[in-house]
C-alpha positions as CSV (number, residue, x, y, z in Angstrom):
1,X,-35.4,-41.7,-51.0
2,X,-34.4,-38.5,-49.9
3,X,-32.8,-36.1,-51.9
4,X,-28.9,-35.5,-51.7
5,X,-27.6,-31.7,-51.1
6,X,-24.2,-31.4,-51.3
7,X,-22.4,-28.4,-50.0
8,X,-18.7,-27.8,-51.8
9,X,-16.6,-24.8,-49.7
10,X,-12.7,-23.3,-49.5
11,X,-12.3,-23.8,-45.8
12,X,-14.0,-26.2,-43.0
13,X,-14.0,-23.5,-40.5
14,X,-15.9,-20.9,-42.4
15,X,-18.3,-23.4,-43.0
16,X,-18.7,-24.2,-39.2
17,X,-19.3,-20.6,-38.5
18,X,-21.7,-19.5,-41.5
19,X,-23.0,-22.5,-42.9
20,X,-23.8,-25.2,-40.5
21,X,-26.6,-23.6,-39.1
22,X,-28.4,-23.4,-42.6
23,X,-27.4,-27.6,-43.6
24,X,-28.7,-28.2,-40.2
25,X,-31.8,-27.0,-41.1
26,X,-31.8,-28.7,-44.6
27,X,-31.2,-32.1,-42.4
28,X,-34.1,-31.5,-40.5
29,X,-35.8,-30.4,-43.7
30,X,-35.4,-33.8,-44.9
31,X,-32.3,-33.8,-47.0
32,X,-29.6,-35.9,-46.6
33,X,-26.8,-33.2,-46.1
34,X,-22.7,-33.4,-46.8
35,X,-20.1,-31.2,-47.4
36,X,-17.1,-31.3,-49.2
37,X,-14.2,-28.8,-47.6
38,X,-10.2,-28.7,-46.3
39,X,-10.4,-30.2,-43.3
40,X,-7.8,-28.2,-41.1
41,X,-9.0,-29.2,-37.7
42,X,-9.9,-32.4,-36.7
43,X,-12.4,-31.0,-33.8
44,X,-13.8,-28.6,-36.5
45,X,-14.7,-31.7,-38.8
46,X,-16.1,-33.6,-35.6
47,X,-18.3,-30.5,-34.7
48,X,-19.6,-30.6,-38.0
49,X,-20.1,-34.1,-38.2
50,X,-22.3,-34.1,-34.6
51,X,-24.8,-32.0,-36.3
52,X,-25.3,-35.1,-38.6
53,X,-23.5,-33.5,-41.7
54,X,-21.2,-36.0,-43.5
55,X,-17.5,-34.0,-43.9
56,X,-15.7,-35.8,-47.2
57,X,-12.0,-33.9,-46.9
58,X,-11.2,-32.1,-50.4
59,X,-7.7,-31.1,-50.8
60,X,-7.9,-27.5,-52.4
61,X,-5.6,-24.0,-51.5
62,X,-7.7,-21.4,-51.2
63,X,-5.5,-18.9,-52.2
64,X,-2.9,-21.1,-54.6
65,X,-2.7,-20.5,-58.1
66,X,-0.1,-23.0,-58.7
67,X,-2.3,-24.8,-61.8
68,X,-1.0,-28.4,-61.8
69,X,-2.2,-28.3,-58.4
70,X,-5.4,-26.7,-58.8
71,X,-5.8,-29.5,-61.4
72,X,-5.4,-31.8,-59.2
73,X,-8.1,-30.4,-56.5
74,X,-10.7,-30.3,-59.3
75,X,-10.2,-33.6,-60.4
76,X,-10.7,-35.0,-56.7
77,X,-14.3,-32.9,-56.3
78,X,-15.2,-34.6,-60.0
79,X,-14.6,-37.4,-58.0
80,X,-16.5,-36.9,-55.2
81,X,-19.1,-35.4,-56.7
82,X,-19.5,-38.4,-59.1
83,X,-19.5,-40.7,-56.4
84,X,-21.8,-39.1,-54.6
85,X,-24.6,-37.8,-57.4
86,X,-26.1,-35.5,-55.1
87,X,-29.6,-33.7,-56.5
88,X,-28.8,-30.4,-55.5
89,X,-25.0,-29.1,-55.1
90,X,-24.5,-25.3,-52.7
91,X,-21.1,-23.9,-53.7
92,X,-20.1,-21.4,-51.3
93,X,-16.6,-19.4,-52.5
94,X,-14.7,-18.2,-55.5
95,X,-13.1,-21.5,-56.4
96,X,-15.9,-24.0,-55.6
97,X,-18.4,-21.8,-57.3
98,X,-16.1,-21.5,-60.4
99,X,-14.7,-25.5,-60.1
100,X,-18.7,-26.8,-59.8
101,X,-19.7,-24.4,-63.0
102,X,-17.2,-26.0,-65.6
103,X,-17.8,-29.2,-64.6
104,X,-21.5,-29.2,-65.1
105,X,-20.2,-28.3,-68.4
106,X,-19.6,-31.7,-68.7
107,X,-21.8,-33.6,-66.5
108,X,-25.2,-31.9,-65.7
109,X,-25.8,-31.0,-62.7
110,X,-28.0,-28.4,-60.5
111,X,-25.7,-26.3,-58.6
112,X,-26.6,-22.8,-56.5
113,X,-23.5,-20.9,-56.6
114,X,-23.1,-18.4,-53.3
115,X,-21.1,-15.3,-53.4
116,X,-19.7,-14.0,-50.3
117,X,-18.2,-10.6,-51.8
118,X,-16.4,-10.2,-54.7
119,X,-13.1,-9.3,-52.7
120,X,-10.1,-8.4,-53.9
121,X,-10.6,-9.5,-57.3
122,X,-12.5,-6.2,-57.6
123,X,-10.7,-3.7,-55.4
124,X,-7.0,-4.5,-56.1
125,X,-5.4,-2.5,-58.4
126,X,-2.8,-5.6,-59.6
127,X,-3.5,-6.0,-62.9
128,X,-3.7,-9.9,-62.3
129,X,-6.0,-9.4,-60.4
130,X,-8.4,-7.0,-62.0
131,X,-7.8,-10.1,-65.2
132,X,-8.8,-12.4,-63.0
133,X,-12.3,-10.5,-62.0
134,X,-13.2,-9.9,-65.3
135,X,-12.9,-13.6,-66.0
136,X,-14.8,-14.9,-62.5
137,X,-17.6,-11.7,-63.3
138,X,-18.5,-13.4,-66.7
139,X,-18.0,-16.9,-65.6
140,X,-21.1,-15.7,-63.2
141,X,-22.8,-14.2,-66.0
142,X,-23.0,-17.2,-68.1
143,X,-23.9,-20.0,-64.8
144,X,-26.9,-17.6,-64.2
145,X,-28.4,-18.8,-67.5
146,X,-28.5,-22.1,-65.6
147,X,-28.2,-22.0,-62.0
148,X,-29.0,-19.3,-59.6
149,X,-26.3,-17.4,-57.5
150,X,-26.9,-15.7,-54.2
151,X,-25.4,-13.0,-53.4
152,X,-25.4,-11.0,-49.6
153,X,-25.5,-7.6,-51.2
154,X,-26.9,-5.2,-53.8
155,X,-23.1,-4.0,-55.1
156,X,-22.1,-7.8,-55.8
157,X,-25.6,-8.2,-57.6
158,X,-25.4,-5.5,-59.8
159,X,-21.9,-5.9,-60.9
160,X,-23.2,-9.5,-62.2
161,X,-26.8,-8.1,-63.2
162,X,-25.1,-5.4,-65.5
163,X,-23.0,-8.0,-67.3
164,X,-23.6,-9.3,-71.0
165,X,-25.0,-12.8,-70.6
166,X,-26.5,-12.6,-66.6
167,X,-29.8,-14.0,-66.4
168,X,-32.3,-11.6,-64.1
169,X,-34.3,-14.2,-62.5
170,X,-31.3,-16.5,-61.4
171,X,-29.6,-14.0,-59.2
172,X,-31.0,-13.9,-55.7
173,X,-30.3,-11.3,-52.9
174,X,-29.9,-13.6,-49.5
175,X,-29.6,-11.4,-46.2
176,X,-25.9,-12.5,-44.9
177,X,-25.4,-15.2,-42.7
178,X,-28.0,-14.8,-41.0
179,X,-28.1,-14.3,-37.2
180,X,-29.7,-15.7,-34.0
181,X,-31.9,-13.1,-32.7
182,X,-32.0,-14.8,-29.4
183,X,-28.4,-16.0,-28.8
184,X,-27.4,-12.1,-30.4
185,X,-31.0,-10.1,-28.3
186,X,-31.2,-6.9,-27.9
187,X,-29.7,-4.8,-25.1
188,X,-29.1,-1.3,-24.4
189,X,-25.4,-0.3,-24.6
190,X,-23.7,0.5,-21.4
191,X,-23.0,3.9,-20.3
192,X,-21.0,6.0,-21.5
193,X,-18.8,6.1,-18.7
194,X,-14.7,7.1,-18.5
195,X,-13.6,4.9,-21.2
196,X,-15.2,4.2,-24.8
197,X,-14.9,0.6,-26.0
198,X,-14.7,-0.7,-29.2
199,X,-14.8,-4.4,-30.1
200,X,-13.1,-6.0,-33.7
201,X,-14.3,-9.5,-34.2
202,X,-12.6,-10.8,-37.6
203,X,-10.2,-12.9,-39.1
204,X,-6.8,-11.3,-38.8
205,X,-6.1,-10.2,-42.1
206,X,-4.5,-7.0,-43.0
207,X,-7.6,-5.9,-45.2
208,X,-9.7,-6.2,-42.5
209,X,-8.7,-3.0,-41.2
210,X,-6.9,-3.7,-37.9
211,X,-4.0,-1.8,-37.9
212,X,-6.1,1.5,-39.1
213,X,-8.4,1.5,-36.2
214,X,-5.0,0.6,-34.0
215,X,-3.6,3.8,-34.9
216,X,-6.8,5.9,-35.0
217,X,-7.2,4.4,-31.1
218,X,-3.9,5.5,-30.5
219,X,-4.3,8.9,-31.8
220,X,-7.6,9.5,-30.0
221,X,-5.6,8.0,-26.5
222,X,-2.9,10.8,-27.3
223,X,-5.3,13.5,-27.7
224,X,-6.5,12.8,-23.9
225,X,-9.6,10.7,-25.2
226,X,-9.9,7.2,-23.4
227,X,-10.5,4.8,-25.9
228,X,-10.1,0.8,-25.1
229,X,-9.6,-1.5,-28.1
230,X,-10.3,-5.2,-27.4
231,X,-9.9,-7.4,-30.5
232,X,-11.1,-11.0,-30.6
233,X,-10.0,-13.4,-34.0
234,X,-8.3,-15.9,-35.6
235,X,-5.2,-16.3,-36.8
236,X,-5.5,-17.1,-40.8
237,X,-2.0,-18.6,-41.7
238,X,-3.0,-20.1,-45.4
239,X,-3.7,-16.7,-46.2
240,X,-0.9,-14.2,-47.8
241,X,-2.8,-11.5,-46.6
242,X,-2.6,-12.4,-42.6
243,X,-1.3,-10.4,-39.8
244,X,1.7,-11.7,-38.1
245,X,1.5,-12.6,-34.3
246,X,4.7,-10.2,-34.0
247,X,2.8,-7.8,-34.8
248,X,-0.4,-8.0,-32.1
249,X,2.2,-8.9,-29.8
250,X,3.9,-5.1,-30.4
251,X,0.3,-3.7,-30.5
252,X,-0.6,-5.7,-26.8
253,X,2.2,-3.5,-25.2
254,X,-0.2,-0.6,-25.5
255,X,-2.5,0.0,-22.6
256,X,-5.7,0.3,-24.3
257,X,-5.3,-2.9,-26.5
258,X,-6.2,-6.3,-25.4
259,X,-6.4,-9.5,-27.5
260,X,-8.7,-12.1,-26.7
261,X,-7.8,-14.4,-29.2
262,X,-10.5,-16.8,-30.4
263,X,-14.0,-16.5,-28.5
264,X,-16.9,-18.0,-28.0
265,X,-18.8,-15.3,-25.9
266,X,-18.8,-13.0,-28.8
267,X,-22.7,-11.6,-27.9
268,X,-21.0,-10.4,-24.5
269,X,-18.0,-9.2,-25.7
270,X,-20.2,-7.0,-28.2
271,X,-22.6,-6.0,-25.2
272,X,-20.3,-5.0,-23.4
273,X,-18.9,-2.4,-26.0
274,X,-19.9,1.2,-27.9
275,X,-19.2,-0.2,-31.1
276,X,-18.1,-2.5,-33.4
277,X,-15.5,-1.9,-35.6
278,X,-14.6,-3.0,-39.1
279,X,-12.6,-0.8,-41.5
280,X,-12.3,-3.0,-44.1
281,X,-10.6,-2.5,-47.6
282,X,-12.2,-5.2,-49.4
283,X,-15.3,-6.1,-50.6
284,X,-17.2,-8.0,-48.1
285,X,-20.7,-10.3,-48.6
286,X,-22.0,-8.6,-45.7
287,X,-19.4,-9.1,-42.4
288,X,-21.4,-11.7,-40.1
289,X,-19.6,-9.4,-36.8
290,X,-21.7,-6.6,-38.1
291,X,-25.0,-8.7,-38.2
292,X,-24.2,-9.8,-34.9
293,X,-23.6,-5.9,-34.1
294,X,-27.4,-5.1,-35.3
295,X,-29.0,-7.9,-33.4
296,X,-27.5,-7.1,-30.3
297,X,-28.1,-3.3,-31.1
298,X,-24.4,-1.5,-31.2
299,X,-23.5,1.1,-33.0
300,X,-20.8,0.7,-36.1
301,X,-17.8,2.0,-37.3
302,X,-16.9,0.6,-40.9
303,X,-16.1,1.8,-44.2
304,X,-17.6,2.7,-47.3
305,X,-17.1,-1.0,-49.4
306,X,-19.3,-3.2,-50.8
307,X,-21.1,-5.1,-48.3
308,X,-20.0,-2.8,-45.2
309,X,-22.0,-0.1,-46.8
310,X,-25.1,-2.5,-47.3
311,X,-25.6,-2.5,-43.2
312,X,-24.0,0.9,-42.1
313,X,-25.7,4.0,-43.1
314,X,-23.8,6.8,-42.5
315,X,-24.9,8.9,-38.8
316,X,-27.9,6.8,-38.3
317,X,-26.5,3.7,-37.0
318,X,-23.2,3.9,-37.0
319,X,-20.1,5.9,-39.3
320,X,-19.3,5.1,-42.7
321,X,-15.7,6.1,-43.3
322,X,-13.4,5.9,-46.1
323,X,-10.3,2.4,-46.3
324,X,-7.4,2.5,-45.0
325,X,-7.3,6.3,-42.9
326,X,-7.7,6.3,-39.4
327,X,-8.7,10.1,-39.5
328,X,-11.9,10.2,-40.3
329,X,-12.1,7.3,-37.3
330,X,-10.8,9.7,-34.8
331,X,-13.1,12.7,-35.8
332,X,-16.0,10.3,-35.5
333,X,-15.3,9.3,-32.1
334,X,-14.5,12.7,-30.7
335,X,-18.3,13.6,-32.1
336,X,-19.7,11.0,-29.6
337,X,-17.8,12.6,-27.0
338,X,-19.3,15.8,-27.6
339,X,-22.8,14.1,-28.1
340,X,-23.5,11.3,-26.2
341,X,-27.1,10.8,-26.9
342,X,-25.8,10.0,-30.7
343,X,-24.8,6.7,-29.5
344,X,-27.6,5.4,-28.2
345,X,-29.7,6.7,-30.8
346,X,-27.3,5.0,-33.2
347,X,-27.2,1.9,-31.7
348,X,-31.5,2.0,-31.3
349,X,-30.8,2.7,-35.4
350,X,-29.1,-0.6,-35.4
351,X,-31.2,-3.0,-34.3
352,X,-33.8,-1.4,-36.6
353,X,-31.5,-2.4,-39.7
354,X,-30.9,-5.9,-38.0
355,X,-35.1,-6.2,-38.3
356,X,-35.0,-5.7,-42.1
357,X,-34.6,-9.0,-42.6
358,X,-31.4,-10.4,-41.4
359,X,-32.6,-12.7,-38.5
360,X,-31.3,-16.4,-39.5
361,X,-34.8,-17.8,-39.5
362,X,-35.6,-15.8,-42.1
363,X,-32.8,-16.5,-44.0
364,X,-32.8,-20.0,-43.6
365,X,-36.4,-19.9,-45.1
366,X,-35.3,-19.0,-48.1
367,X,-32.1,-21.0,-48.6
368,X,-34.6,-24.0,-48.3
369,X,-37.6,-22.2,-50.8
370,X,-34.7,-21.7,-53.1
371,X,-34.0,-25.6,-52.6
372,X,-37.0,-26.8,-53.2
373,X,-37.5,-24.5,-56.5
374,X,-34.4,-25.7,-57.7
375,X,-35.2,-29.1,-57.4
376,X,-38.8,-28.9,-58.6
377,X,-37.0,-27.0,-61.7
378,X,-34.6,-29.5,-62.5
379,X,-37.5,-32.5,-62.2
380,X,-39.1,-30.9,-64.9
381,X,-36.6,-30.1,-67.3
């Protein structure tokens, strides 16, 4: 028979944009593949399911903490999860990876828990929140002395490492997402011509840096720079956190900003620019736009968090700036202006980092060796 992987995560959509390509490949591997998520678009769970992935609909909030109900959302995965007695079980997010843990607890089974950045949890200065990340940093300490956890970068992995009970051999470094190196090739960037484009590709959330590198455009434009802004994203609205349509609809009035909502021709879109641009404020795992960036060779503009910093090094392929200050941003750009070789020596820089490792083949090779060593583990325990 062939063996059961089942993957648990908070949102159907993230899973269609970083995950399918990796249970694809576990399908054609052999496995019989699921996943258990919030469906919140019908077409989404019908994408997913012409790949030959099973979707079973989980009812979870991602960012609720109302406990009766998150009661109720792990009592429906111990369901599912009993029903379907999968052999290996990929838990991508904060709650799934923390739901799957304490239930093993209670029935065994052989889980790999995946962190995509630590987040808030670990930069907010709430104090329920900094609670909360102590608790979900030794929750990961103590599944590592049973289960391994990827993580996308070095920061994440050495907060976990450095805790009490972590277990060396369990924690794995995977590169990202992973990205197409021939749907994201190479190209040189255009010329540096009358205007200077930047591209954001994210999630509109207010973290994510938007309305810093909106004012930092606006300052350079004032100055007598020419600076276009194009932004392409989706609207998050389960999220606390997300911008307001309002609000790109007051930043659209400006000349130099143009929304393109949600795209599909995001390798032109980055072609076509200078940069790509992510100021985030949060911990990231490492931002898939910025992958995408390195493959297609473009310079970066980002700041100086976990998982930005892992794929940005500061003047060689792109500017590392501090959160939340559009300053440094505008005294960045002005330097390409005054040294326009920079830029495409950055963005040569780039593609260099994007060869380290981050091309999805590779990193679906070693989702699946981890696979296979977990299983072979568990068969012999």
């Amino acid at each position: 028979m062939k063996k059961r992987i089942i993957y648990v995560v908070n949102v159907d959509w993230y899973f269609q944009m970083h995950w399918l390509e990796r249970a694809v490949a576990a399908k054609k591997f052999g496995f019989d593949v699921s996943v258990v998520t919030p469906v919140t678009d019908p077409t989404i769970q019908e994408s997913i399911e012409r790949n030959g992935i099973r979707v079973i609909p989980w009812n979870l909030s991602r960012s609720g903490r109302r406990i009766f109900r998150e009661f109720s959302s792990i009592n429906q995965l111990r369901r599912i999860i009993n029903e379907e007695n999968p052999d290996l079980i990929h838990c991508i997010t904060v709650k799934p990876n923390i739901y799957n843990y304490f239930l093993s607890l209670f029935v065994k089974r052989n889980l790999i828990l995946s962190v995509t950045g630590l987040g808030m949890l670990f930069t907010s200065k709430r104090l329920i929140d900094r609670l909360l990340g102590f608790v979900v940093k030794n929750i990961y300490s103590l599944a590592s002395m049973k289960h391994y956890i990827f993580f996308e970068n070095n920061d994440d992995l050495d907060i976990i490492k450095n805790t009490r009970f972590s277990s060396l051999s369990s924690l794995k470094r995977v590169m990202g997402a992973g990205v197409s190196s021939e749907e994201y090739a190479y190209q040189r960037p255009p010329e540096l011509g009358d205007s200077l484009n930047l591209f954001f590709g994210a999630r509109l959330l207010q973290p994510k840096g938007l309305d810093v590198l909106f004012e930092a455009v606006r300052a350079l434009n004032e100055e007598g720079y020419s600076v276009k802004l194009r932004v392409a994203g989706i609207f998050d609205h389960d999220s606390p956190l997300a911008i307001a349509p309002k609000q790109i609809e007051e930043w659209s009035k400006y000349p130099f900003f143009e929304f393109l909502g949600n795209r599909k021709d995001v390798p032109d879109l980055i072609a076509n620019s200078h940069f790509v641009c992510l100021p985030s404020s949060y911990g990231e795992g490492i931002p898939r736009i910025l992958i995408e960036a390195t493959a297609i060779g473009r310079a970066l503009i980002t700041t100086d968090v976990p998982g930005c910093r892992e794929i940005c090094t500061d003047n060689f392929n792109g500017f590392l700036v501090p959160s939340a200050t559009c300053r440094p941003i505008v005294e960045a750009i002005k330097s390409i202006y005054s040294d326009p070789l920079k830029l495409e020596e950055m963005c040569q820089n780039s593609h260099a980092v994007f060869q380290r490792g981050y091309d999805n083949e590779q990193v679906i090779g070693y989702t699946l060796s981890a696979y296979m060593e977990r299983l072979a583990g568990s068969e012999s325990e």
